[in-house]
PLY file of the C-alpha trace (Angstrom):
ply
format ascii 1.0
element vertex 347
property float x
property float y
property float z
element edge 346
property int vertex1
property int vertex2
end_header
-22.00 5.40 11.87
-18.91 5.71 14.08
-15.72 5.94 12.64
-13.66 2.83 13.57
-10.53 5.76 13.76
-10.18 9.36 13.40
-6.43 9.79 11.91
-5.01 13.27 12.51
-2.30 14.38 10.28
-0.67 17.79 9.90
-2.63 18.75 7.13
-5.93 17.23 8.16
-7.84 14.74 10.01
-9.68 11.82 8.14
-12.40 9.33 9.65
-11.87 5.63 8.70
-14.94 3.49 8.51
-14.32 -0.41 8.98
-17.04 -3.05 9.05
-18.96 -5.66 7.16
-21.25 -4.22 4.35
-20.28 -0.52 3.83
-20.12 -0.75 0.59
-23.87 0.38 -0.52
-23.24 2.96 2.44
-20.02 5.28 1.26
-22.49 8.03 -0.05
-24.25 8.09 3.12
-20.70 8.16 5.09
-19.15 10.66 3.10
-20.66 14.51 2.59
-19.93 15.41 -1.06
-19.47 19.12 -2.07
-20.03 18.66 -5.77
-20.09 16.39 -8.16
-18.93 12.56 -7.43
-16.84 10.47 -9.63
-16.19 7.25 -8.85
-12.81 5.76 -10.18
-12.80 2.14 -10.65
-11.37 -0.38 -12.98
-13.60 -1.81 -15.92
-13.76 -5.73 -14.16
-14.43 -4.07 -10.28
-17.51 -1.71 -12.16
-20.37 -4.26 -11.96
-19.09 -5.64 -8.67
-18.24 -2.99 -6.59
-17.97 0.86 -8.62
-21.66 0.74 -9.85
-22.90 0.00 -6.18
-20.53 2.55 -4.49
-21.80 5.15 -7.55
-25.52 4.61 -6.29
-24.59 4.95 -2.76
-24.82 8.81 -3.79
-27.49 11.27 -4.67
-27.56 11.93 -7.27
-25.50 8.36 -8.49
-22.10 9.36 -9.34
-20.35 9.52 -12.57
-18.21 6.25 -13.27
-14.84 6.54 -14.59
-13.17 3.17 -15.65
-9.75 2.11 -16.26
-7.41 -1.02 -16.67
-5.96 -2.87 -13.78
-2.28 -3.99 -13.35
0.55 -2.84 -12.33
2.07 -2.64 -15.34
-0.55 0.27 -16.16
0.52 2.13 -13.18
1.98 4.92 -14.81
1.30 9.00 -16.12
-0.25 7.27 -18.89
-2.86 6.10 -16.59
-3.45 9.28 -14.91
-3.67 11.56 -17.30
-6.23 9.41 -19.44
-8.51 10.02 -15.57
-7.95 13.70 -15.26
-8.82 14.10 -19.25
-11.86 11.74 -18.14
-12.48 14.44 -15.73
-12.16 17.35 -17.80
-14.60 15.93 -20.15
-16.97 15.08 -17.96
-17.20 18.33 -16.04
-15.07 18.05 -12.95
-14.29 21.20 -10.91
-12.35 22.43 -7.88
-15.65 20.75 -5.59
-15.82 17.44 -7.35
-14.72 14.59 -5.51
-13.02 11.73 -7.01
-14.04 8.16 -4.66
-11.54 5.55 -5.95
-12.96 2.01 -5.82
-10.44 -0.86 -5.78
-7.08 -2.40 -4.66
-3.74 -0.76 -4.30
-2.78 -0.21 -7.89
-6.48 1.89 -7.96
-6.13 3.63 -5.53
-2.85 4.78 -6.49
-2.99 5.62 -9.36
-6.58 7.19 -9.40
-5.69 8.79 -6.01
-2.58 10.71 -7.98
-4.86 11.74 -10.50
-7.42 13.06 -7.94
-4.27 14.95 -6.37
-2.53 16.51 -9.38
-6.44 17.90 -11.49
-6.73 21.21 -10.81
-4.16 20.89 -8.10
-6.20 19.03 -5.93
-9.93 17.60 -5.36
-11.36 15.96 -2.37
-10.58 12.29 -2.63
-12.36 9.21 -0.78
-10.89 5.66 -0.91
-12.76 2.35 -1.01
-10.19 -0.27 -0.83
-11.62 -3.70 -2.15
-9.00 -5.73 -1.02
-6.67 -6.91 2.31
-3.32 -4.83 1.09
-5.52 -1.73 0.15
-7.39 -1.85 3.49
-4.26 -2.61 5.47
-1.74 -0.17 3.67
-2.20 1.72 0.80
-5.46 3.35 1.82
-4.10 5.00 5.01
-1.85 7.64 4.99
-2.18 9.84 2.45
0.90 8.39 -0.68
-0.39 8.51 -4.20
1.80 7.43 -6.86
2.57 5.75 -10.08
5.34 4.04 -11.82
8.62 4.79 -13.04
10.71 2.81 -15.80
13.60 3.50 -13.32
11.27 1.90 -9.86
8.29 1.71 -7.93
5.70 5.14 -7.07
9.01 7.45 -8.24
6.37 10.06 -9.43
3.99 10.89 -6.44
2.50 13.08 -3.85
0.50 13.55 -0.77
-2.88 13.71 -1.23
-4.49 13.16 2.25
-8.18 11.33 1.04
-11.83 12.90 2.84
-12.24 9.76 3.93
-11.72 5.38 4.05
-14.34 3.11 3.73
-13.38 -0.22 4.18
-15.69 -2.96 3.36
-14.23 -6.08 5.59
-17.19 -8.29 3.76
-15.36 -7.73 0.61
-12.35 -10.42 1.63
-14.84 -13.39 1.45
-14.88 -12.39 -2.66
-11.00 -12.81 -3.05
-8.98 -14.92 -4.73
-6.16 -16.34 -2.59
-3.42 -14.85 -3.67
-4.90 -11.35 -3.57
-5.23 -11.97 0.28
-1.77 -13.32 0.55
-0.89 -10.19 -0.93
-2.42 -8.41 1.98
-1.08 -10.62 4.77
2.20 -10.04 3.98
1.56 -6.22 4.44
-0.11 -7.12 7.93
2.69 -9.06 8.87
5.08 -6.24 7.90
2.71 -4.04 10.09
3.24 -6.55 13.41
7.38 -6.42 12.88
7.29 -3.24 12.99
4.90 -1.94 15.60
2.80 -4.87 16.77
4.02 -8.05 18.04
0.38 -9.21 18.99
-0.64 -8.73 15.56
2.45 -10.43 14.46
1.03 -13.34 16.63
-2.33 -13.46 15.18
-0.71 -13.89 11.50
1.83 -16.24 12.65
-1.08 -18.63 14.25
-3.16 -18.55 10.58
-6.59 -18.13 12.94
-7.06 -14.73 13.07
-10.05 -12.81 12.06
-9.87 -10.87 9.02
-12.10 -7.86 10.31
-9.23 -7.58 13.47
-5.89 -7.64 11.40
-7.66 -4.79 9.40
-7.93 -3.24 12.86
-4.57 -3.41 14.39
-2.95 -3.41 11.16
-4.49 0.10 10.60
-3.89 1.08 14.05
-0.12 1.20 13.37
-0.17 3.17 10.24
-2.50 5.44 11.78
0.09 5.93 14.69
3.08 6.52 12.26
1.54 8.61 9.82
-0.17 10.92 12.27
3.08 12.11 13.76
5.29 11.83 10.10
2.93 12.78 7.27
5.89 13.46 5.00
7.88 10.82 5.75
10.80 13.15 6.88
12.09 10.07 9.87
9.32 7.64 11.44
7.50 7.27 8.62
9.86 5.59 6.70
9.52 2.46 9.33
6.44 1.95 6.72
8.85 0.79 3.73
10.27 -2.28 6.07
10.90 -4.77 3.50
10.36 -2.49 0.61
13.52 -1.50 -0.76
14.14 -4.86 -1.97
10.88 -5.66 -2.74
10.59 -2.58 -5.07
13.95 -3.84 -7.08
12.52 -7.51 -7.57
9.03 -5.84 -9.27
11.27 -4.01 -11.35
13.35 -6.73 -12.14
9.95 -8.35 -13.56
8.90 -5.69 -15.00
6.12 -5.60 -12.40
4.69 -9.16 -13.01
4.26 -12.45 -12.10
4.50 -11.75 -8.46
1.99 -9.35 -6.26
3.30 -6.26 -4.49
2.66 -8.32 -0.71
4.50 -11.20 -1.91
7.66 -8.95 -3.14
7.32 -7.16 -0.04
7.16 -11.17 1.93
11.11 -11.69 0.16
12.35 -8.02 0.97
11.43 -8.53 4.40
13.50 -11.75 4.29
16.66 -9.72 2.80
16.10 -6.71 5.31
16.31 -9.26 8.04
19.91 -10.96 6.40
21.43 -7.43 6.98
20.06 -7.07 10.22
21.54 -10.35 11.30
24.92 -9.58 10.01
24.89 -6.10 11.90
24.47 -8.19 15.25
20.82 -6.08 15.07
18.56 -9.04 14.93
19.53 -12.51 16.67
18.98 -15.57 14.42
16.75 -17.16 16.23
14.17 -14.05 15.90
15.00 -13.59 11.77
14.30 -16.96 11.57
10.75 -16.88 13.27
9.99 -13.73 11.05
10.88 -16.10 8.01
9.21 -19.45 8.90
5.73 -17.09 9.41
6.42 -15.58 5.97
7.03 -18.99 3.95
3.93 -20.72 5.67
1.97 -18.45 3.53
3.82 -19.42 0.80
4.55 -16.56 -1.78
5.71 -16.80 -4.91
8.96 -18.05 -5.47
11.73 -15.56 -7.42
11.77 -16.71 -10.78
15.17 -18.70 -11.10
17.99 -16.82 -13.63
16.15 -13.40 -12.21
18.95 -10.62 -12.84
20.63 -9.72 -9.54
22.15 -6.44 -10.51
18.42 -5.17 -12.30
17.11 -5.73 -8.83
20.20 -3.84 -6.71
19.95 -1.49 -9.77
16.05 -0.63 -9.19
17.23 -0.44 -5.42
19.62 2.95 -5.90
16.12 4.55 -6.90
14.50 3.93 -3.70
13.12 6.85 -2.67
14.39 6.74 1.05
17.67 7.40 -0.19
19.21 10.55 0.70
22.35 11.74 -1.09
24.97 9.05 -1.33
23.38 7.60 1.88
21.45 4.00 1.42
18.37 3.98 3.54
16.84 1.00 4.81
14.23 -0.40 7.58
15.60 -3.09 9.85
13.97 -4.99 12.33
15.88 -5.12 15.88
12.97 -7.51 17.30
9.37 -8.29 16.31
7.48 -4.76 16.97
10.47 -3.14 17.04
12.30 -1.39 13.94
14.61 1.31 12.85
15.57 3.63 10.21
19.58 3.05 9.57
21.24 5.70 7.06
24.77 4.12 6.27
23.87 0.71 4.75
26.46 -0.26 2.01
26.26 -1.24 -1.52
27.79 -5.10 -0.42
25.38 -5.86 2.36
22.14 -4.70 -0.37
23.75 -7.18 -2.84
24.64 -9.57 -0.64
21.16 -9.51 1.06
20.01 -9.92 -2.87
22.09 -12.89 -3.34
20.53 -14.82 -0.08
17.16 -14.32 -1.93
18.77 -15.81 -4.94
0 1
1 2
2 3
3 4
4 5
5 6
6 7
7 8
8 9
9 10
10 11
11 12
12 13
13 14
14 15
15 16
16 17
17 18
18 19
19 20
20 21
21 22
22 23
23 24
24 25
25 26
26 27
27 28
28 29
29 30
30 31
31 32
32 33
33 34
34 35
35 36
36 37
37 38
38 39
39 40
40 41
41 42
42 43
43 44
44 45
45 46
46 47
47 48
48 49
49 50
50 51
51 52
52 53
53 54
54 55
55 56
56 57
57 58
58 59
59 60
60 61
61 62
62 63
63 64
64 65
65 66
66 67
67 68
68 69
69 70
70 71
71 72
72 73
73 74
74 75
75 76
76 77
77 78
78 79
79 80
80 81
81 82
82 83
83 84
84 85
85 86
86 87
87 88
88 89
89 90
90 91
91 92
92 93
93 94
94 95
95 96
96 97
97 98
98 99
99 100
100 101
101 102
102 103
103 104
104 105
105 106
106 107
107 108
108 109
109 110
110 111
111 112
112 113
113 114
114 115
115 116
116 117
117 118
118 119
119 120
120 121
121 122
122 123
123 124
124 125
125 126
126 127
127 128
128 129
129 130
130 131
131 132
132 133
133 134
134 135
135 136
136 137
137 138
138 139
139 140
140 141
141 142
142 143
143 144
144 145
145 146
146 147
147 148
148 149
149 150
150 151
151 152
152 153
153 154
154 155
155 156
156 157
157 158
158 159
159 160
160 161
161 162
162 163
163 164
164 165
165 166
166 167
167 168
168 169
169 170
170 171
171 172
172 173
173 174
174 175
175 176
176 177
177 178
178 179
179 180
180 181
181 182
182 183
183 184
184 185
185 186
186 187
187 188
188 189
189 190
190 191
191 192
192 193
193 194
194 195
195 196
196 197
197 198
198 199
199 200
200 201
201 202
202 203
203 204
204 205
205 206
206 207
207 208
208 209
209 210
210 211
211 212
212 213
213 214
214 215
215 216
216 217
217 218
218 219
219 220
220 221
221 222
222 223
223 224
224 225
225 226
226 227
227 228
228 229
229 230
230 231
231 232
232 233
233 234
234 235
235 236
236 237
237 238
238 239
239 240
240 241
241 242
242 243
243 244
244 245
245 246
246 247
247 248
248 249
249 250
250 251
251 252
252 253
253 254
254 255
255 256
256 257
257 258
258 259
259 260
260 261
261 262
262 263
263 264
264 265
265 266
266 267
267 268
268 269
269 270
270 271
271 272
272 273
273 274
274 275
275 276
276 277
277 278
278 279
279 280
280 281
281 282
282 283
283 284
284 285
285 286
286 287
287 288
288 289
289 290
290 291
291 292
292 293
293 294
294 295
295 296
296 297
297 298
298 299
299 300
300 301
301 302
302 303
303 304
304 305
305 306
306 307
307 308
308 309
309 310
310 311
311 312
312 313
313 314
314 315
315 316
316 317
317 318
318 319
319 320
320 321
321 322
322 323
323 324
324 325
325 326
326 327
327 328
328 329
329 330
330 331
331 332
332 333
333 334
334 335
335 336
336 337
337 338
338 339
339 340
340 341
341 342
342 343
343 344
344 345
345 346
């Protein structure tokens, strides 16, 4: 099979498979060295890990863990790589990680840090995985202090993504994953802005073009040194509110949907952004109708979460805002009373 995209990196170039029913065809897709473990979580094993393991010959070794994001931490990861070392695992295993963005994570930092390194395949199972967190090459876990603060990059073998696997979603987990497409079209695709702004767009193409403009940031800023940081466009806020709720009762897309919303109030008030365009941006995001932020939330646990952000530089804020839909910057110099006042409009 073809893949859909080829994405060339500094430190290597990875083929990304997209398409209805891949899922029984990863181990035909992907040449293994060694041994194969697939990482999954213990409710995606009957669906989706046990199938991907027999995809392989011989079947690969299943390695299960607990889903949330609240388990998104070292803990995690170092309960895989001991899974590894008792199971065998060398320098030429590969570690295929089956399952949404948490998964693939936090797996995906596992497979980077055992024995500095293994090959490492992802299988995203849902729209945000396939969209975002897949692509690019950012493993990570949690911090008690913010969001992914202990990471690395781990560029994967490989991404298999399994478009067929949407129909099986709940709604919110594909809200989750809109949001992240629609973050995608502000900042480097107005068409596929469009598409989610019309609600009638095919699934299999917003994978496609949302893909397309990761693939064309990362490839030139693997390390996010500048352009790569266009990818945390709503983020900084977002990452304070999960924080703030101790990383439940809202998904990662929706937190991302009301950071975009904030971005865009500071972007206004710097004469960036007209009105007229923020207001578009926001009237696409509440159609799809995230989660509200809980009422009595604590404002200063969310701007507090926000001085971790991992953009920062220094004393310097750093923050992604929009100048017109498909068309973003990075500014350096935003101020501690714009972040909190962009907070309190959320509020």
């Amino acid at each position: 099979m073809t893949p859909f995209i080829t994405i060339h990196q500094s430190t290597a170039a990875y083929p990304v498979y997209v398409g209805e029913d891949l899922l029984d065809e990863t181990g035909s897709l992907v040449n293994a060295r060694g041994r194969v473990f697939a990482i999954t979580s213990t409710s995606l094993r009957e669906r989706f890990g046990d199938r991907v393991a027999a995809s392989f010959e011989p079947v690969a070794d299943v390695i299960t863990i607990e889903e949330g994001e609240s388990r998104k931490t070292l803990a995690t990861a170092n309960d895989i790589v001991t899974q590894l070392l008792e199971r065998g695992a060398k320098r030429d295993s590969m570690a295929v990680v089956v399952g949404g963005g948490m998964i693939g994570d936090t797996a995906g930092f596992a497979a980077s840090i055992f024995l500095r390194g293994i090959d490492l395949v992802h299988v995203p199972t849902t729209l945000l995985a396939q969209v975002d967190s897949s692509i690019g090459g950012k493993v990570a876990v949690n911090h008690a202090k913010g969001k992914n603060l202990i990471g690395s990059f781990h560029v994967p073998r490989a991404v298999v993504a399994d478009t067929s696997l949407l129909a099986t979603l709940p709604s919110r987990e594909l809200l989750s994953g809109m949001f992240e497409a629609l973050k995608g079209g502000v900042i480097g695709d107005a068409d596929l802005f469009a598409m989610c702004e019309r609600h009638d767009a095919d699934r299999d193409a917003i994978v496609r073009r949302a893909i397309r403009v990761k693939a064309a940031i990362v490839s030139r800023d693997e390390r996010e040194a500048d352009l790569r940081r266009l990818l945390n466009y709503g983020h900084t806020i977002a990452h304070g509110i999960e924080a703030a709720m101790s990383y439940e009762g809202m998904t990662h897309g929706e937190a991302v949907a009301w950071g975009m919303i904030g971005a865009n109030s500071i972007a206004v008030k710097r004469g960036l952004l007209t009105r007229d365009v923020a207001d578009r941006v926001e009237r696409v995001i509440r159609s799809y109708e995230p989660s509200a932020i809980p009422r009595g939330i604590d404002a200063e646990a969310i701007f507090a979460a926000t001085e971790h952000d991992k953009k920062n530089t220094g004393t310097a804020r750093v923050m992604v805002l929009p100048r017109e839909v498909g068309d973003c910057i990075v500014v350096s110099d935003v101020t501690e009373k714009e972040v909190r006042d962009a907070i309190g409009t959320l509020l």
